[in-house]
N, C-alpha and C positions, 0 to 999 in steps of 0.2 A: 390298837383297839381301845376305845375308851370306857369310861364306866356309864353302865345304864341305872339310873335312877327308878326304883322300883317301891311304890306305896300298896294299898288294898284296893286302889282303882287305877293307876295310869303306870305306863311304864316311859321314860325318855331317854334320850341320851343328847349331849350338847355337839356329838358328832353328827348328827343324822334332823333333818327334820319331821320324819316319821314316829310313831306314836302306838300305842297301846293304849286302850279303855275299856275295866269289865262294862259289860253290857249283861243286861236278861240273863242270858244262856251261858256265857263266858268271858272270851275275852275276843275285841276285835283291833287287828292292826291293820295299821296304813297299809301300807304298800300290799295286802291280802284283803284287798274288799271284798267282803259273802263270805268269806269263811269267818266261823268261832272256832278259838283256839282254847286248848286249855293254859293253867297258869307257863306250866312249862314251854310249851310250844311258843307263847306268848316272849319268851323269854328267850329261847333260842330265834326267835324273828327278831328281837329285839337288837341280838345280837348278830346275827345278819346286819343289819340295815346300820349298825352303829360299825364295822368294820368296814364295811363298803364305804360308808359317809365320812367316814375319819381318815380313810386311806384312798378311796378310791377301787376301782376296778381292780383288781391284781390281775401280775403280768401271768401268762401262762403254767411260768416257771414257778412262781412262788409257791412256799411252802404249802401258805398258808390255805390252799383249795382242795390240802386233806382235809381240813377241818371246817371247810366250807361244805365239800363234799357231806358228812356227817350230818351235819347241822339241817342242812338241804332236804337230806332224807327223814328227818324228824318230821320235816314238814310235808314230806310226798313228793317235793319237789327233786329236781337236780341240780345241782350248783349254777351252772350258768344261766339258766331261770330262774333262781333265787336270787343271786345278783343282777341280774338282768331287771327284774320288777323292783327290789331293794335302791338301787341305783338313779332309778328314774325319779324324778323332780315327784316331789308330792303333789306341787300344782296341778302337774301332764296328769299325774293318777286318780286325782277326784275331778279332772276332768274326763277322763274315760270311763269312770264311776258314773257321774252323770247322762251318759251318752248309751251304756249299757242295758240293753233293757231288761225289765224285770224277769222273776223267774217263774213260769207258766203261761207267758204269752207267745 
């Protein structure tokens, strides 16, 4: 896992092409379009997306999907849908952003 680069507005990591920016309300990430997170949350996404990018998918066995598990649940999610949207090309993701329709139509 590598290190995420964290300011008063963005978050990166050089594993991952996925992104963090406060916005208005709080904070929004890549790979969780519509939701605002808080700094934390923001940060444990961050680190989702920089473990999956720098390593890839882990194998079933590996350790490390205790701590994916965890992390997952911060966000409401479950591990294999945190890595599952984490994983996906940024490009595929704000193209499905795109394609999405708004919310109350």
């Amino acid at each position: 896992m590598g290190s995420i680069t964290i300011t008063d507005t963005h978050m990166s990591s050089l594993d991952t092409p996925h992104s963090a920016t406060v916005t208005g309300g709080g904070w929004q990430v890549s790979w969780l379009p519509g939701r605002t997170l808080d700094r934390n949350q923001a940060i444990t996404a961050m680190t989702i997306a920089s473990t999956v990018g720098g390593n890839g998918v882990p194998r079933a066995d590996n350790p490390i999907w205790m701590h994916l598990d965890g992390w997952a649940a911060e966000l409401g999610l479950t591990a294999p849908a945190a890595v599952a949207r984490a994983a996906k090309p940024l490009q595929e993701r704000e193209a499905e952003t795109r394609q999405e329709p708004e919310a109350g139509r």
